[in-house]
N, C-alpha and C positions, 0 to 999 in steps of 0.2 A: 292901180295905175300901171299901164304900162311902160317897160324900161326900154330907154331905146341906146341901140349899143353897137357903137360902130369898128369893126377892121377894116381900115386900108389897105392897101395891096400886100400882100402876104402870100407865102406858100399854098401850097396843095393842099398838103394834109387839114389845116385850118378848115378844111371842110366839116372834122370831124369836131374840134374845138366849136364851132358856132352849132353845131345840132346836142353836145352837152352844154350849152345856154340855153338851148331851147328847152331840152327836159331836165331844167334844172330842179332838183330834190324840194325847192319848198316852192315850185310848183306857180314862179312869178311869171307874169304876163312879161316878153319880152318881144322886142322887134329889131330883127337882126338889120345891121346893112353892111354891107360890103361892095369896096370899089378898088377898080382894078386894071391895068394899063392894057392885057390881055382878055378881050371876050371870053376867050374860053379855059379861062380859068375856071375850075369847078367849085372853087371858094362861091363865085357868084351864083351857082346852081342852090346854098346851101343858104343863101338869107331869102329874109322876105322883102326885098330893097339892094338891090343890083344896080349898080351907074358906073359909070368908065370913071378914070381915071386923067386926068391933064398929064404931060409928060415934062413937069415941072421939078426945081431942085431948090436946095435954101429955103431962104426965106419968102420966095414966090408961091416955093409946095405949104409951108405953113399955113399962110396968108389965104392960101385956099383950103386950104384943110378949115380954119377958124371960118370962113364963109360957109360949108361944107356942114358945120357943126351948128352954125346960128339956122342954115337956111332947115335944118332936117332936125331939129331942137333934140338933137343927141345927148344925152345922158352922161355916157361912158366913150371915152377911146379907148381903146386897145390900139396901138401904132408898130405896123410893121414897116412899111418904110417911114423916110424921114425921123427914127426916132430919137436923133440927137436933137434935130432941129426943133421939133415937138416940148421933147421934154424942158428945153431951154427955154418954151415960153410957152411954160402952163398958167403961167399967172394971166396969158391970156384967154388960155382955155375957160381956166376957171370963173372970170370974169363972165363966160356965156355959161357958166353954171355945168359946166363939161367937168367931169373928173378922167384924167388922163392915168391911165395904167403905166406906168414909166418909172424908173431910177433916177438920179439925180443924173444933172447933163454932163457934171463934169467925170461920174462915174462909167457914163456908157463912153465918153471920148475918150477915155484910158484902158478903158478891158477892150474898147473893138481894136484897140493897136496892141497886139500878141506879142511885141517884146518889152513894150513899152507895161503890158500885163503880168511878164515875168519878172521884169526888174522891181515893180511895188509887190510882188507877192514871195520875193525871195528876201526881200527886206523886211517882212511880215514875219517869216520864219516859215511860211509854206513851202514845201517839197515841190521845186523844179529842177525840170531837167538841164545840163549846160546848153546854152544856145548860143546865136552868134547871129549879131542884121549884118546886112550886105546889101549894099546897090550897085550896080554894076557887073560886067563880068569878072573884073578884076580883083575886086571888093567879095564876091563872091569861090573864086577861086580860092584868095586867101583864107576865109572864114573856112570854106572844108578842112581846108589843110590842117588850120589851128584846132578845129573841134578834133579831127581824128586823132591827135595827141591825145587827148583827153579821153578817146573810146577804147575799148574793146576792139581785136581782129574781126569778130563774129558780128560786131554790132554797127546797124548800117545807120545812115543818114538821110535823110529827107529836107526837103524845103518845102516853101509855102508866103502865100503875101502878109504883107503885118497886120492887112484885112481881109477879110469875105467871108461868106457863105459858105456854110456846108466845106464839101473837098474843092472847090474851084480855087484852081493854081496849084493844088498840093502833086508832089511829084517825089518819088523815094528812088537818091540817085545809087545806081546801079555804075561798076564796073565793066559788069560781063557783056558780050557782045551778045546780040541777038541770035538766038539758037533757036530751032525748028519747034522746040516745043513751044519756048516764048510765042513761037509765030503761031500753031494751034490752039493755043490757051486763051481762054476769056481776055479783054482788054485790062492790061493793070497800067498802075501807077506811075510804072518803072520809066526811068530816062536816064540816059548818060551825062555824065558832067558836061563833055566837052559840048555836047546835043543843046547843054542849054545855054551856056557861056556862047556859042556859036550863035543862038537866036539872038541872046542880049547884045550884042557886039553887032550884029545886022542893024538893031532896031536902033541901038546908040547913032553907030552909020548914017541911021535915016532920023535924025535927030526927033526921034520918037523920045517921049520921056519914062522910064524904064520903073515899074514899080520898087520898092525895099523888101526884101524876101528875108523870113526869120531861116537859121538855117539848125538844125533842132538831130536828136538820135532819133529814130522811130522807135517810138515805145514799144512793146507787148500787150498783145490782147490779152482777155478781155477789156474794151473799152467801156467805162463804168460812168453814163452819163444820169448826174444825179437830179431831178425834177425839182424845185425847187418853190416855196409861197411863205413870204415873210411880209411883214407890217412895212407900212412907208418909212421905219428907222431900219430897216434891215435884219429886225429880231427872225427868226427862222419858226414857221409855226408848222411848218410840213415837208418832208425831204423825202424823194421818193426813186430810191439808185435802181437804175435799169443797167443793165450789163449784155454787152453785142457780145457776139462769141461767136462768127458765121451768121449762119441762118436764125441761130435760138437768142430769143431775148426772154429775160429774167428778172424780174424785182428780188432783188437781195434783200435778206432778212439775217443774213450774218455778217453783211463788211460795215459795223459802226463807224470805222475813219473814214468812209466815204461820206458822212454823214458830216463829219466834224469837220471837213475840209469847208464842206459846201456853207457851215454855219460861220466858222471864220472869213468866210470870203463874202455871204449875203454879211455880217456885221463890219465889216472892215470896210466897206465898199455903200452901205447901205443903202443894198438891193431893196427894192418895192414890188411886190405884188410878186410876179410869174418871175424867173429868173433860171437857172440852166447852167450847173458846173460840170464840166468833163475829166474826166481823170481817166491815165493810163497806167500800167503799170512801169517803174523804171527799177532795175537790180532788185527786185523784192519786193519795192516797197509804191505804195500809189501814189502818184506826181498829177501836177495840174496838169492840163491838156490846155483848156479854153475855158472862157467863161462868158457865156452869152447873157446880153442884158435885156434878154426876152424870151419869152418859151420858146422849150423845144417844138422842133416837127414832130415829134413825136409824142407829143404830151398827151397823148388821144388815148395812148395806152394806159393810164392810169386809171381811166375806167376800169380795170380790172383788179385794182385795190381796192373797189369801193370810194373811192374818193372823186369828186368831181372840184378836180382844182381849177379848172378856167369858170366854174360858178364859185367858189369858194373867193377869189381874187376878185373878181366882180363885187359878191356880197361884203368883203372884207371893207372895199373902196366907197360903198355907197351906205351902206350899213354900220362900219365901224367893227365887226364881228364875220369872221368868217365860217362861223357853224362849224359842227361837229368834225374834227379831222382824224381820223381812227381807219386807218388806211391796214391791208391785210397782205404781206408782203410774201414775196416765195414764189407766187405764179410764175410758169413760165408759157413765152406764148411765139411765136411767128406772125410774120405781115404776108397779107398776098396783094396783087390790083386788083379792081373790082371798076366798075363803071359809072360812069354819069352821064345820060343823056343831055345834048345841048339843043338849045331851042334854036329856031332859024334864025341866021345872020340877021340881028337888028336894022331899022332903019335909020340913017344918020339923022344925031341930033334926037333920038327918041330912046328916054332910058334902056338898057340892056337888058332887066326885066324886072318885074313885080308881083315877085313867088308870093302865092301861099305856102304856107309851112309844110316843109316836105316831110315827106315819111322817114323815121329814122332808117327802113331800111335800104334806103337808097347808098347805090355808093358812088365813090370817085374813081378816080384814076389818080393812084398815091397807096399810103398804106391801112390797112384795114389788121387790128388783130385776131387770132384766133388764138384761144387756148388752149396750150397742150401739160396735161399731168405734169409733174416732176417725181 
């Protein structure tokens, strides 16, 4: 029998996530679909069932998500956007016989707000770093002031919103004025306080409503983001810590607290299926970063342990057992781009397309790894 298994709009890389469902190890008849607010997203290049997207929020995107699921008698969700909303009414899902990939609702509305993440995980007894919310310019001006009491001369500060994606909003503020190399130099992060205090105090002006910015140290590399697949109670059945360091990325096979952090945090919180703990280094010792309540972008890379967790969380949810996890840690590897052809601009109102099953060696435009010795 074939499984049929749906992602909603999602990242890039998700290209690579839906072609290891396809050659999933026990070799199950699957039929991908994926829908997406961008045609040329290359997610839709990689199912066998491509349809756009409505550009809906709430309770309207569910509503159609549940019509979505009855009309294409889907299986599995996996939900990348909408997944608070989602997760809050899986008992409708389920009622269309959908098993939805998700944490509980009240656990994704407290880890996607980043201080509001700190404050239950510093109460836990988990290692974070001091931080401080702010809204406003003024609000924000003070919280610098008050953290740099607390820092080091050598040790800078950064900000960032209480939500998002990836680095969107992150900004590490800078003193120094713009010098000739800053001006030669790749684009970085850097802004000056007064740079952004000036924006917010504009947009206040223009009685724009101003997001709450956590206001945080900037850790030390390497950033140790640990892959994660635990049962619907949050028990930890596979933990899989990759480490940025520049260019090289690395599955560790010697930082066991990175390991423990992430099990404290899928049990404390109980995380379901795919899940995503980041940790940075602070004075010595490794501190929470973020905790995402759904895979990584980069989960693709686990293929290189041997492990195929985005089929593993699938079989876990429809199965009750997620097969063999015996993952081989140590690799180290690089991303490069690679390509995806797009088909011609559909015509309105006629699905976006209806792939046969692509070759796995096709690529995207995202990341691809390669391995290199250690």
């Amino acid at each position: 029998m074939t499984l049929n298994i749906w992602l909603n709009r999602t990242y890039a890389t998700n290209y690579w996530f839906l072609q290891m469902l396809r050659s999933n190890p026990d070799h199950r008849s699957v039929r991908l679909f994926a829908t997406h607010t961008d045609e040329t997203s290359p997610v839709l290049q990689a199912a066998d069932v491509a349809l756009p997207e409505p550009r809906l929020t709430g309770d309207a995107y569910v509503d159609w998500a549940l019509d979505f699921c009855r009309t294409h008698a889907i299986d599995v969700l996996l939900p990348g956007t909408g997944i608070a909303e989602i997760a809050a009414r899986t008992a409708d899902f389920a009622a269309l016989g959908v098993t939805v990939l998700a944490s509980p609702a009240a656990s994704i509305a407290l880890l996607d707000d980043k201080c509001a993440t700190y404050a239950s995980a510093s109460r836990l007894g988990l290692p974070v770093p001091p931080w401080r919310q702010a809204q406003g310019a003024d609000e924000l001006e003070a919280a610098v002031a008050s953290l740099r009491e607390e820092l080091e001369p050598d040790e800078t500060i950064c900000i960032k919103p209480l939500s998002g994606v990836g680095a969107e909003g992150f900004r590490v503020l800078s003193d120094n004025p713009l010098s000739l190399d800053d001006l030669l130099a790749p684009p970085a992060h850097r802004v000056r306080l007064d740079e952004v205090t000036a924006a917010l105090r504009t947009a206040e002006g223009a009685d724009r409503t101003v997001p709450a910015l956590m206001v945080m140290p900037y850790m030390a590399s390497p950033e140790i983001s640990v892959d994660c697949l635990s049962d619907p109670y949050g028990e930890l059945l596979a933990a899989l810590p990759r480490a940025k360091d520049g260019r090289r990325r690395t599955f560790l096979d010697d930082t066991p607290r990175a390991i423990d952090i992430a099990r404290q945090i899928t049990g404390a919180y109980q995380l379901a299926y795919l899940s995503n703990t980041q940790l940075r280094w602070w004075r010595g010792e490794l501190a929470l970063l973020e905790v995402n309540t759904r895979p990584s972008g980069g989960l693709f890379a686990a293929s290189l342990t041997g492990v195929n967790l985005p089929w593993a969380a699938v079989r876990l949810a429809v199965d009750g057992d997620a097969g063999p996890l015996e993952p081989t840690l140590g690799a180290s590897f690089v991303t490069v781009e690679t390509l995806v052809p797009l088909p011609a601009a559909p015509t309105p109102s006629v699905p976006l397309n209806v792939n046969p099953a692509p070759p796995a060696t096709v690529g995207l435009t995202g990341d691809q790894p390669l391995v290199r010795g250690l």
